[in-house]
Each structure stands twice: as C-alpha cells, then as structure tokens.
C-alpha positions in Angstrom: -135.5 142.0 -101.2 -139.2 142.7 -99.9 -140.6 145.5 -98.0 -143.3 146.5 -96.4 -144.8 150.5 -96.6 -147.9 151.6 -94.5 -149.2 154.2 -96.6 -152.1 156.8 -95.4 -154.1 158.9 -98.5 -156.9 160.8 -98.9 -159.6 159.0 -101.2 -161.7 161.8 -102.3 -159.1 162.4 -106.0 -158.7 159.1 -106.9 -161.3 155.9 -108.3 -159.9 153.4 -105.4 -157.0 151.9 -104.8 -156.1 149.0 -107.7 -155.5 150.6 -110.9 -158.3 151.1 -113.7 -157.6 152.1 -117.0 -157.8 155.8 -117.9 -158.6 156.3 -114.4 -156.2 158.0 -111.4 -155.7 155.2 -108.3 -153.6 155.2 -105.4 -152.2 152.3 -106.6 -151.2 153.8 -109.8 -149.3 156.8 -107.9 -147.6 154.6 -105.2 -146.4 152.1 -108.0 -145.3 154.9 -110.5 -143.7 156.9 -107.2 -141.7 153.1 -106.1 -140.6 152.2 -109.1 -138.9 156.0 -109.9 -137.5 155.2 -106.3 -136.0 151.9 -107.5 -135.0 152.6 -111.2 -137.0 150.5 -112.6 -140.9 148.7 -113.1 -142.4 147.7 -109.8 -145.6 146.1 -108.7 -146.9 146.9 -105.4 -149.6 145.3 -104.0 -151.9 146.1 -101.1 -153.6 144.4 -98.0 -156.9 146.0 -99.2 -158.6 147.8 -102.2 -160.5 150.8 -101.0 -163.2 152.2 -103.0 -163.3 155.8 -104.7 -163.8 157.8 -101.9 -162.8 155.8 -99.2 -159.7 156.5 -97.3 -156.8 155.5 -95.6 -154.8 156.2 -92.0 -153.1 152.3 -92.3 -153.1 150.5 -96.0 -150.3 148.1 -95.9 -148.6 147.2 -99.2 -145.5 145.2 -100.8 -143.2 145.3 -103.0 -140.1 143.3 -104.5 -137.2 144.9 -105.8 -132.9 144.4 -106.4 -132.2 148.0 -106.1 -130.2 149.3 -102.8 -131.5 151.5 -100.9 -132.1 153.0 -96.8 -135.1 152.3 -95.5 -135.6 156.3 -95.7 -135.2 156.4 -99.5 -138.4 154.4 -99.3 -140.3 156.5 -97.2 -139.1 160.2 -97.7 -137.8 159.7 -101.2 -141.0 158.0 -102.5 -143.0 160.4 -100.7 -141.2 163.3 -103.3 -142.6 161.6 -105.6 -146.1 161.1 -104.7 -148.7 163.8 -105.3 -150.6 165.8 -102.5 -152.8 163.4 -100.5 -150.8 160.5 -100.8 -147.7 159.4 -98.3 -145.7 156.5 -97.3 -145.8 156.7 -93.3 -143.0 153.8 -92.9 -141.1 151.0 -94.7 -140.2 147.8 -93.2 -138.1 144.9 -94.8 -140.0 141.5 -94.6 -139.5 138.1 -95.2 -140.1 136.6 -98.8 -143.4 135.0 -97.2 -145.1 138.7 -96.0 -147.9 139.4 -98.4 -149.8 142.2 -97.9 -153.1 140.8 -98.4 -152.7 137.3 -98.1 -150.6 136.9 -94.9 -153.1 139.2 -92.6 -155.2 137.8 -90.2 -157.4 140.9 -89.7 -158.4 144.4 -91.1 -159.2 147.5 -89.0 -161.5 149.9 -90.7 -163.0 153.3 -88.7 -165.9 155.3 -89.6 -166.1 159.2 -89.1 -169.6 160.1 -88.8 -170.6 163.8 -87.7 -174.2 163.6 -86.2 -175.0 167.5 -86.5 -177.9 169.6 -88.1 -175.2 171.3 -90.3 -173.7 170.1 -92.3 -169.2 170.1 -92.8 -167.2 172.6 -94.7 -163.4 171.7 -92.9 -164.6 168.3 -92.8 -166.1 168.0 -95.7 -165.3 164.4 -97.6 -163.7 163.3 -95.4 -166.9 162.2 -92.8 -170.1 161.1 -93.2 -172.8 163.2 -92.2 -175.7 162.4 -90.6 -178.2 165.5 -89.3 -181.1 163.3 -87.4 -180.7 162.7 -83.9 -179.6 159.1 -83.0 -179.9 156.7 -80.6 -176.7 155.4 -79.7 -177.3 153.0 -77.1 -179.5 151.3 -79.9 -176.6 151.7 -82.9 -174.3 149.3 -79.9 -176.8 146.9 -79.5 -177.4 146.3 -82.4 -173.9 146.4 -83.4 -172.4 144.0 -80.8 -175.3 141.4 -82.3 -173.6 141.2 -85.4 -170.1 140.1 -83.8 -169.2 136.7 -84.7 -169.3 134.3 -87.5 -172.3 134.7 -89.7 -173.0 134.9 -93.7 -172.7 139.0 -94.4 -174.4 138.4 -97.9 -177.5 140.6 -97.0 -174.5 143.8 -96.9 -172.4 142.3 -99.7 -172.3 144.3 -102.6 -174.3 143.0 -105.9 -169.9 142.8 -107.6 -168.0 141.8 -105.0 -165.9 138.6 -106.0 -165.0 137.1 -102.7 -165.4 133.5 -103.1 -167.7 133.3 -99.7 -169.9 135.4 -97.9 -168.6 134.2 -94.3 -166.7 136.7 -92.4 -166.3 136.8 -88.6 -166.6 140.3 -87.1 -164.5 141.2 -84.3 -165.2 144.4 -83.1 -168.0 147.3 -83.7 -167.4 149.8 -81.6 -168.7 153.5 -81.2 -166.7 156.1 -79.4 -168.0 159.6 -78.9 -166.2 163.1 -79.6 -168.8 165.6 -78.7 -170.8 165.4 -82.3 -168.3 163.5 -83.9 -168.9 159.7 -83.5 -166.1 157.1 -84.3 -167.3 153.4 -85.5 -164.5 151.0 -85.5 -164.8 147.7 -87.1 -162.5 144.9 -87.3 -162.9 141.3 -89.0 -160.3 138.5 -90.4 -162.0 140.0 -94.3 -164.4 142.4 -95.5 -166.5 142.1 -98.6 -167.1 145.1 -101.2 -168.7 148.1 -99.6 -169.8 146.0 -96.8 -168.4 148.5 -93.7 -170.8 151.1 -95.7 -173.9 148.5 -96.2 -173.3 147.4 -92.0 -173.1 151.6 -91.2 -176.6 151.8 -93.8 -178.6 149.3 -91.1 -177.2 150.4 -88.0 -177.9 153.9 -88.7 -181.4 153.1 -90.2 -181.9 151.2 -86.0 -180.2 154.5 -84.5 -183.0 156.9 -86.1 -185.6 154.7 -84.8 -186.5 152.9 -87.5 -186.2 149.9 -86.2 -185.4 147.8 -83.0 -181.9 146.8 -82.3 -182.8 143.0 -82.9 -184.0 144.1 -86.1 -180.3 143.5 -87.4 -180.8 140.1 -87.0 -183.7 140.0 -89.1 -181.4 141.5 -91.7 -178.5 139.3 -91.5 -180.8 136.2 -92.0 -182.1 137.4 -94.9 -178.9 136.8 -96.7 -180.5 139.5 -99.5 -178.8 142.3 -100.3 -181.3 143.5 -102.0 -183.9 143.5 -99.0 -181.5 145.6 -96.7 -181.5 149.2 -95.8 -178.9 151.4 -98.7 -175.4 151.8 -98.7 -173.5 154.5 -96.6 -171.7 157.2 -97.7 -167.7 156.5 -98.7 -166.9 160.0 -96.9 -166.2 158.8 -93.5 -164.6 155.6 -93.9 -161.1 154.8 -93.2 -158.9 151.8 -93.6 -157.3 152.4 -90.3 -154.9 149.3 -89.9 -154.0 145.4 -90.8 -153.0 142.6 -88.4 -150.2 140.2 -89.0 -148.6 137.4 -87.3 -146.0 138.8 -85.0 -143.5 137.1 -87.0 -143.1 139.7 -89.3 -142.8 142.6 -86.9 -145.1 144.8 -88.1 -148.1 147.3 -86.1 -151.1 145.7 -86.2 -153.7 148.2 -84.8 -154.4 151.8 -85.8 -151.9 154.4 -84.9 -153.0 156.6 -82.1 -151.0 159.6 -83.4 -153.8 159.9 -85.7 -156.5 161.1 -83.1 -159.5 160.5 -84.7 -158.6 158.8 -88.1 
C-alpha cells in the first residue's frame, strides 16, 4: 500500500529536509518516526526539499509499506514519535502511481516578511525582517512582470541540479496584515533558493533601489551572479503542492493556518 502524509515543521533545528550525514533533517525524523510506525525500514520521500531554515505549513510526502494500519496510526501515532516541531497533519492512501514529487503539477510557497523598525522576539526565525520602508505598489509590479514562462537562471542558485532553468511562475502575490506582509508564490518547479533570490530583487525595487521594470533587466541577464543577494530562509514557507484531482488530495494552502 501507498500513502500520502502532509506534514507541517518548523525549519529553524534541522539542515533541510533530505537526509545529510551526521546532520539532523526532517526527513531523517519523519522516516525514523514511519518506519517505528510500521515495524520496519521505510523510505519516504517528499514533494520538495526545503533548505535549513526554511519551513513548512504543506510538505507532501510518500511512502510504501505491507504493515496494517488506520489511517490515524499514521498521523497520531507517528506524530508520538516525532520530536517537537515536527507533525504529520493527515494521511491519505493513494494509488501506486502518486509520487510526491514527481506526480505534482505545482508548488505553493509563502513568504512572511515583517516590515517594522524593530526587529521580532515571538516571531523570531520564523519571518524575515525587513526595517526600511517599502514601496509596495512597486514590489507588485514588479512582481506580476515576472509571471510566466521565462529562464529563472539570474535567481538560480550557483548548486542547484535541476536539469533546466525554465520555470513558469503562476502567482506572486502580496497581501498585507498591518506590518506583517504575506508573499505568495506558486509555479509548476522551483529551483534551489530561488523563492529567496526572487524575494532578494523585489525587495531591492521596493526600497527604491530600482524601478519596477528593473526586474526585467534582471531576468535577462540569466547571471546569478549579477543579481541583487539572496533572502533570508526565516520567512519562507512551503505552504502546499498541487495534484491532479485524481488522487484526491488538497492542492492549495490550508486556511486554518492564518498567516502560514
């Protein structure tokens, strides 16, 4: 059998998601907490792999396994397994041709960005901060000039192995909670960091830096070398994955979670 678990954690203890030797991943934890679950080895796979730092409201995962038991024990009983920070929000049983990763048709990521002159203790690592006024009208048009189908490489990270730089953007979208802003992105793929390097130009328009057409200029360069620094991991959030409605499973961000 094959399920399904949406899994939510708090990056700020672990180095990412996929396991590293001699390091402490989410991956690690959820495959060591499944597998106690299931009485024996199990691999479990994910939709995405978030960064050290980076968190998660909606990471999708699989796994295979012979062993019996209610949806619950995969949820609650895993869960007594995990440590602090970590938790299995639901489990679904899925066809033998879900994969996490390679059956999606779209990822969901939100960035928390608290645009105050002090900076957070509550919500500290878990937002990004920025303490400069900003132009928001400006950070939108610039970010709906990016939507489409273009080459990302100018906010591709230097290690990132995806085998092509194309990417079509669906959404970039800035909602405002008093000084908290939320910056939702969506696209059928993401390359390494590049959420972080897109948040990096648009916030270097929105202090005035540049024009909102600027971002243009940027993409065309197709240098990642030339382009404004990478954001901070604090704020970001892998919020949710789309699927084919075949295999029954959310495909946008849960609005229980307010914010995140």
């Amino acid at each position: 059998m094959k399920y399904a678990l949406a899994i939510e954690y708090d990056g700020r203890a672990f180095a990412g998601w996929q396991i590293q030797p001699d390091q402490r991943t989410v991956q690690g934890e959820v495959q060591a907490a499944v597998s106690r679950m299931a009485g024996h080895e199990v691999k479990v796979q994910a939709a995405g792999r978030t960064d050290a730092g980076v968190h998660a409201s909606g990471q999708i995962a699989h796994f295979e396994t012979d062993a019996a038991r209610p949806l619950t024990a995969w949820v609650r009983g895993v869960n007594s397994f995990l440590p602090d920070g970590v938790a299995v929000r639901w489990a679904r049983e899925v066809p033998e041709a879900f994969h996490s990763r390679f059956s999606a048709t779209a990822r969901h990521y939100r960035y928390l960005l608290l645009n105050h002159p002090v900076r957070p203790a509550l919500w500290a690592g878990r937002v990004g901060w920025m303490h400069s006024a900003l132009d928001l009208d400006a950070f939108r048009q610039a970010g709906s000039l990016l939507l489409g189908t273009h080459d990302f490489s100018s906010f591709r990270a230097a290690e990132c192995q995806a085998k092509t730089p194309v990417k079509t953007l669906r959404k970039v979208e800035l909602t405002q909670f008093g000084t908290m802003l939320a910056i939702d992105f969506s696209a059928d793929a993401f390359l390494h960091h590049m959420v972080r390097n897109l948040m990096g130009a648009l916030l270097h328009v929105a202090k005035g830096n540049e024009r909102p057409e600027w971002i243009l200029e940027a993409l065309g360069w197709r240098d990642r070398k030339l382009a404004p620094p990478t954001f901070m991991p604090d704020g970001l959030y892998l919020a949710g994955v789309s699927y084919p409605e075949e295999f029954g499973l959310a495909s946008e961000p849960d609005p229980r979670f307010g914010l995140i």
